[in-house]
C-alpha positions, 0 to 999 in steps of 0.5 A, spaced: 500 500 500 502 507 499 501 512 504 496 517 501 500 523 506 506 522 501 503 524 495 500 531 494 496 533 487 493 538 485 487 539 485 449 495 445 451 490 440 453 483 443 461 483 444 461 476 440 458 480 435 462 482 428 460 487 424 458 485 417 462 488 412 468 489 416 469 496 414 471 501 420 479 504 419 483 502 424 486 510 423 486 516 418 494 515 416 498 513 420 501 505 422 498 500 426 501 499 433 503 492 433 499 487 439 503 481 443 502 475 440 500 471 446 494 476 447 492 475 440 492 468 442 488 469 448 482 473 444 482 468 439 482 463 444 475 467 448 471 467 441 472 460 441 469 459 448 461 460 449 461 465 453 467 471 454 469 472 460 470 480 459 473 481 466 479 477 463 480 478 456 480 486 458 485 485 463 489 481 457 489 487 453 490 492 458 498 488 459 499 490 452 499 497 449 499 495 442 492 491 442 490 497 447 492 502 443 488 499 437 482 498 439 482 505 442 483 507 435 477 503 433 472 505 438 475 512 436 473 512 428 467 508 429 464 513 435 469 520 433 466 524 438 459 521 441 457 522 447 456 514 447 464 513 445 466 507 450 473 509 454 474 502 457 476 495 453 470 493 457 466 497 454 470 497 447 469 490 447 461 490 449 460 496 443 465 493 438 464 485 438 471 482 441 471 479 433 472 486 431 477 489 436 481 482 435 481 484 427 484 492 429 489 488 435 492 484 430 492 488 424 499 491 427 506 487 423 510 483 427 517 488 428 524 484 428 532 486 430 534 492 434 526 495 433 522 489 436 528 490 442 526 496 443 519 495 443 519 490 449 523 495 453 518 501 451 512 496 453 514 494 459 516 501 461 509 503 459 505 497 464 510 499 469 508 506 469 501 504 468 499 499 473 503 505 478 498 511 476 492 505 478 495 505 484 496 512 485 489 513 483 487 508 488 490 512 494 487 518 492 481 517 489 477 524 490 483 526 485 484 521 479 479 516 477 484 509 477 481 507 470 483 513 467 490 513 470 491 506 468 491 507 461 494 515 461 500 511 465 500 506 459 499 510 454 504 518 456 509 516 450 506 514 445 510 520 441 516 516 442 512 510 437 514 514 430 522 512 432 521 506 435 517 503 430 520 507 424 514 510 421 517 515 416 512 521 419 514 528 417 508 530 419 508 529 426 512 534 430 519 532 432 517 533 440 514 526 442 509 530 447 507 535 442 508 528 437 502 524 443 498 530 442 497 529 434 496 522 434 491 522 440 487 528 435 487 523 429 486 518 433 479 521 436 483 517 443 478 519 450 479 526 452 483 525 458 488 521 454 489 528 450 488 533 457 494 528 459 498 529 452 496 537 453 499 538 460 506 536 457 506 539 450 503 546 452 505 552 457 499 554 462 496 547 462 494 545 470 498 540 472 494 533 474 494 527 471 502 529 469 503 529 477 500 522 477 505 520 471 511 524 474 511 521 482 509 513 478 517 514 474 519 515 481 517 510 484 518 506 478 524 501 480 527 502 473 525 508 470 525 509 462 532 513 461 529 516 454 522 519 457 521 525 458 517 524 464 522 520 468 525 526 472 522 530 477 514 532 477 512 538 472 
């Protein structure tokens, strides 16, 4: 348990079902982000049974940045800026059809070679630094909602995926923050997600969910080196 006196912040479709045709873009232009393949393998197995374990296969995916990340994109091109837009994998899941969201998790090309090592280290820091936001979150829950905290830890740099994956991307800003940001806007990603990516890509912005992610680096045992959240709170 962490002590709460340490930390101070500032103030349906059937989720079985598959769309028929399959005709919903993963997103505007830019590459999928590819997904573990055990958490391919775990969707896969889920559709086979008759029922799904919802609790379950969210938590899956939920470990796997990649898988997470798409199906977000999804939820975010099939619902823009509806009010009915599911901002958990649950409701993801339950809106989309888990069929659907496995096509969108698997739709990301295998990466090789010195890319898909650093690939794995920038996803182990990325659930390390969520599962810590979640815990903050749970500490100070007047201030944070954990589920949101949760995926804004998983997801604070996915600015740095244009160099890890090699996108060729002269359109998106060298700064990984303000990078996030536009690829949060294109991708139609919840709305506490590109609050988050504001905080560190834009002056005068209240810092809340930066706090959140900034003390998780701290506590994190081995801090990702590269990122820029890694120091001291912002």
């Amino acid at each position: 348990m962490l002590n709460p006196c340490v930390y101070e912040f500032p103030t349906s479709r059937s989720f079985v079902s598959d769309p028929q045709p399959f005709l919903l873009e993963i997103a505007e232009d830019l590459p999928d982000v590819p997904a573990m393949p055990e958490t391919l393998l775990a969707m896969e197995l889920q559709l086979q049974e008759r029922s799904v374990d919802l609790g379950e296969i969210s938590a899956t995916i939920l470990e796997d940045i990649g898988a997470t990340l798409q199906i977000l994109r999804l939820a975010g091109r099939e619902y823009a800026d509806s009010e009915d837009r599911p901002v958990r994998i649950e409701d993801c899941i339950s809106g989309l059809g888990l069929r659907a969201c496995l096509r969108a998790a698997a739709s990301g090309a295998p990466i090789k070679g010195n890319r898909h090592r650093a690939f794995v280290e920038f996803r182990a820091h990325s659930r390390e630094i969520a599962r810590l936001c979640r815990l903050l979150a749970e500490e100070m829950p007047e201030f944070a909602n954990p589920h949101a905290a949760y995926l804004i830890g998983l997801l604070h740099e996915i600015g740095a995926l244009p160099s890890i994956l090699g996108w060729d991307r002269s359109d998106l800003p060298a700064n990984r923050s303000l990078a996030a940001l536009r690829m949060a806007e294109q991708w139609a990603l919840p709305s506490f997600l590109k609050d988050s990516f504001c905080e560190v890509s834009m002056s005068g912005c209240d810092a809340r969910w930066s706090v959140v992610v900034s003390t998780a680096h701290q506590l994190a045992a081995g801090s990702f080196a590269r990122c820029p959240l890694s120091g001291a709170a912002v």
